[in-house]
C-alpha positions as CSV (number, residue, x, y, z in Angstrom):
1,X,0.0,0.0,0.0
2,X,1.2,3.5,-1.0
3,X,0.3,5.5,2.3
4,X,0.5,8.8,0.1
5,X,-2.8,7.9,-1.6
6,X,-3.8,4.8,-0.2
7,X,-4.0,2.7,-3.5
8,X,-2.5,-1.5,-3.1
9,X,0.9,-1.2,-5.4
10,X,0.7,-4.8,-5.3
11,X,0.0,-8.0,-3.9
12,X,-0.1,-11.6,-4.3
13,X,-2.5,-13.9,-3.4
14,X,-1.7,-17.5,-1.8
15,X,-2.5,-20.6,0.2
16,X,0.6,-20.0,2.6
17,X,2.3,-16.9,4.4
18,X,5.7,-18.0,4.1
19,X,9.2,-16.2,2.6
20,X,8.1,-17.1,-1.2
21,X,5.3,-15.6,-0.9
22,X,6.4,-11.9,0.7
23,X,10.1,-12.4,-1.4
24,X,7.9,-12.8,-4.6
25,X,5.7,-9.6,-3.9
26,X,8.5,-7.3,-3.0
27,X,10.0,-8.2,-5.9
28,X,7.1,-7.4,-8.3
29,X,7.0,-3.9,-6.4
30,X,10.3,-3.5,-7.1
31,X,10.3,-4.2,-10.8
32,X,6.8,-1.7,-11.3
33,X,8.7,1.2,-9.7
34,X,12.1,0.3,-9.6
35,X,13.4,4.0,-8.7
36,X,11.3,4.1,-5.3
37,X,13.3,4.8,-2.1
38,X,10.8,4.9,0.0
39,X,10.2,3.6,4.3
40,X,8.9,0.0,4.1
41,X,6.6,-0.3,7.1
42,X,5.2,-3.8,7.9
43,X,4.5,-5.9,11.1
44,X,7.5,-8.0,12.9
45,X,6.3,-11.2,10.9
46,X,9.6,-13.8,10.5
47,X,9.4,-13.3,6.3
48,X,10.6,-9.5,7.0
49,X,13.0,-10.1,10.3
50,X,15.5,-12.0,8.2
51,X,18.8,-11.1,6.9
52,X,17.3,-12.2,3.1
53,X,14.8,-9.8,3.6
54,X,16.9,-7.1,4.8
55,X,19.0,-7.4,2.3
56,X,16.4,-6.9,-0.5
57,X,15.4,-3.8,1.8
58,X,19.1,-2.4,1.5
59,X,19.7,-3.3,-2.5
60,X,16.4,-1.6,-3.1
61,X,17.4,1.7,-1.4
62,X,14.7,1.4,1.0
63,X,14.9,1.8,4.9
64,X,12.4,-0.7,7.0
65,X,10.4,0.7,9.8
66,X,8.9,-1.7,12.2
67,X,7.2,-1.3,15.8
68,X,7.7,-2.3,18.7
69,X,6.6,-5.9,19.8
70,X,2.5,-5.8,20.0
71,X,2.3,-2.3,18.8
72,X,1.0,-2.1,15.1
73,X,1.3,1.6,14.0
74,X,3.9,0.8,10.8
75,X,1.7,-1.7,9.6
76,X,-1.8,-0.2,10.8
77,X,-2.8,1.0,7.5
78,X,-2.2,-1.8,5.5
79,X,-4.9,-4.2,8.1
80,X,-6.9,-1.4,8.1
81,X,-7.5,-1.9,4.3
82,X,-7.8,-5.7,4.9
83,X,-10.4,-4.7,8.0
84,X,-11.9,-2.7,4.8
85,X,-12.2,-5.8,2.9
86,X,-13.3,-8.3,4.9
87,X,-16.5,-5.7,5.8
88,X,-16.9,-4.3,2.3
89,X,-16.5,-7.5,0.3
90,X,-16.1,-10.8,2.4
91,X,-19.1,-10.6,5.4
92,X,-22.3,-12.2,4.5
93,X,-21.3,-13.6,1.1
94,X,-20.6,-17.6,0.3
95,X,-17.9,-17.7,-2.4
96,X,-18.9,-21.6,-4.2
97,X,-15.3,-22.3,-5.0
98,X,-11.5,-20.7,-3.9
99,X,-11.6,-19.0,-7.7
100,X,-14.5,-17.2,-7.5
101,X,-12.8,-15.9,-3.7
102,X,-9.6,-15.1,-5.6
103,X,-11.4,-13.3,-8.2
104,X,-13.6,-11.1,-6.1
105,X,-10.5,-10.0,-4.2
106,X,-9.2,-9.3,-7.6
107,X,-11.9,-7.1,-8.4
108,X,-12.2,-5.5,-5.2
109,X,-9.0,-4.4,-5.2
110,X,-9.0,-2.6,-8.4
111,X,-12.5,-1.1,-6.7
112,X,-10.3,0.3,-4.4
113,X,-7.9,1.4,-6.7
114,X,-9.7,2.9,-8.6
115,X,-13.7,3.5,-8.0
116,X,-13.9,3.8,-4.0
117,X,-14.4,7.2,-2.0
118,X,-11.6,7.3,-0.1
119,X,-9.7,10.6,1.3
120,X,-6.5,10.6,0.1
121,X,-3.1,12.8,0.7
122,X,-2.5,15.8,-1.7
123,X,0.3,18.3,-2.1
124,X,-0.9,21.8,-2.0
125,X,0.9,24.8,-2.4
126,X,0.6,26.6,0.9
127,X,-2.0,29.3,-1.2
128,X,-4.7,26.7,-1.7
129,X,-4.9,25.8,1.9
């Protein structure tokens, strides 16, 4: 998630949380904007404690922010989108097979991306405040 506006950059969708599965994401990120030096926030989840990790973090340019042990404030936006989610397109619905689940996340995200009322961050000139 790109905090500045709110829109999902990427993601990947799998069975397992495991190394593969965040390695393989970061690297699509990576390859779309490939000149971004930005903070990476996220939780203190093994796949981005490591030293492989890190050292995607450092050959990208990036520094990592994490918080403190049960506090979740780097990572608070991005499960505040999937708290988003799980109310706007999960709740109350039966999905008949994993597919159709897959593809209604795909959908929702771009949604999100691209259709949902969301406030988002803009630069203004100190006049137009």
């Amino acid at each position: 998630m790109d905090i500045y506006d709110n829109s999902i950059i990427e993601y990947k969708i799998s069975f397992k949380n495991n190394n593969h599965l965040v390695f393989s994401m970061f690297d699509k990120a990576i390859q779309r904007y490939p000149d971004a030096k930005t903070i990476f926030h996220s939780d203190r989840g093994f796949q981005y404690t490591g030293d492989v990790f890190k050292g995607k973090i450092e050959e990208a340019g990036m520094t990592q922010s994490m918080s403190r042990v049960g506090k979740c404030i780097d990572n608070g936006p991005m499960e505040g989108f999937f708290g988003t989610l799980k109310t706007e397109m999960f709740y109350g619905e039966k999905f008949k097979t994993l597919e159709e689940l897959v593809e209604k996340i795909v959908e929702y995200i771009k949604f999100y991306n691209e259709k949902r009322f969301q406030k988002r961050l803009r630069c203004m000139a100190p006049l137009e405040y």
